[in-house]
N, C-alpha and C positions, 0 to 999 in steps of 0.2 A: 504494500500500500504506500509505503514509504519515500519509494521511487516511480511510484507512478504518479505524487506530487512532485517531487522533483523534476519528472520529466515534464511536466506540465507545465509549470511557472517555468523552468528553464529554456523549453522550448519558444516561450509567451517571449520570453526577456530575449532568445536570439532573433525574434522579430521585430522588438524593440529598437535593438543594437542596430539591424538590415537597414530602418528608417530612419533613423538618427545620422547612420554614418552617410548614407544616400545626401541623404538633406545637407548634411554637415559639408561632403565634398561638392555638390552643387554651389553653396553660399561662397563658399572658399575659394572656388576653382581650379579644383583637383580634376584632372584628368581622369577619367574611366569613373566618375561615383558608382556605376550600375555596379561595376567590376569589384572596388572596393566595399562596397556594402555587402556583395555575395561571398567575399571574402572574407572579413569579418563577422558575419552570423554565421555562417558555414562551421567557422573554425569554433565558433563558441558550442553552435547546437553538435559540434562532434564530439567537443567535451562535454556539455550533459550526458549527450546517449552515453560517453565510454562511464560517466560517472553511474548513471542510471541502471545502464544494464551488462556491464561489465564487472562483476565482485573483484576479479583477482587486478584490473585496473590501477598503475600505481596512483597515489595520491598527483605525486609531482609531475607524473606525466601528463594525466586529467587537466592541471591546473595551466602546464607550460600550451595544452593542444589548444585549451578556450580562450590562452588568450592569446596566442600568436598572430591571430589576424586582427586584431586592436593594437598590437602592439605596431606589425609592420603599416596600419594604415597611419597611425601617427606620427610613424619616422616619414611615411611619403607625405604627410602635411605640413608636417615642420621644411621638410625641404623647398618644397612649392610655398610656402610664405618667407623663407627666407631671403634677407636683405643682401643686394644683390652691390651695393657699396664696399668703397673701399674699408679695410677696417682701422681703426683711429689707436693708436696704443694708449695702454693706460683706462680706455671705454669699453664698456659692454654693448654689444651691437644691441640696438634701438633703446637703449636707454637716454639719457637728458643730453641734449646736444648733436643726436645723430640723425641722420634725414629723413628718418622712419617713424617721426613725431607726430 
């Protein structure tokens, strides 16, 4: 019974995630959002099912599979928002004084 709530909100939340990152790389404009949103719920609802219906499933594998595609859609967002300026020494890029104000 136990994992068949799990699967259920967990499934709910990789639908969640599907919409959010969609939306999130449209506003942004990231390349491929369709791509990256199938990619990051994909990778999340893999780790419910291995959480759900997988017993001998490690913990840290589970954890490292749901979030792998959240993680790599973040690095391709950080990158695509990245200031594209010379960098200043001594400044952290887009802090006070930099052109990304």
């Amino acid at each position: 019974m136990a994992s068949t709530a799990v699967a259920l909100v967990g499934f709910a939340a990789s639908v969640a995630l599907f919409w959010y990152v969609r939306r999130d790389a449209k506003k942004k404009g990231v390349p491929r959002p369709l791509l990256w949103a199938v990619v990051a719920g994909g990778t999340a609802a893999a780790g419910v099912s291995l959480y759900a219906f997988v017993p001998t499933a490690p913990t840290t594998g589970v954890i490292m599979t749901g979030n792998t595609g959240l993680v790599l859609y973040g690095f391709e967002r950080e990158v695509v928002l990245e200031d594209d300026g010379p960098a200043e020494p001594g400044e952290l890029p887009g802090g006070p004084g930099s052109n990304g104000e």
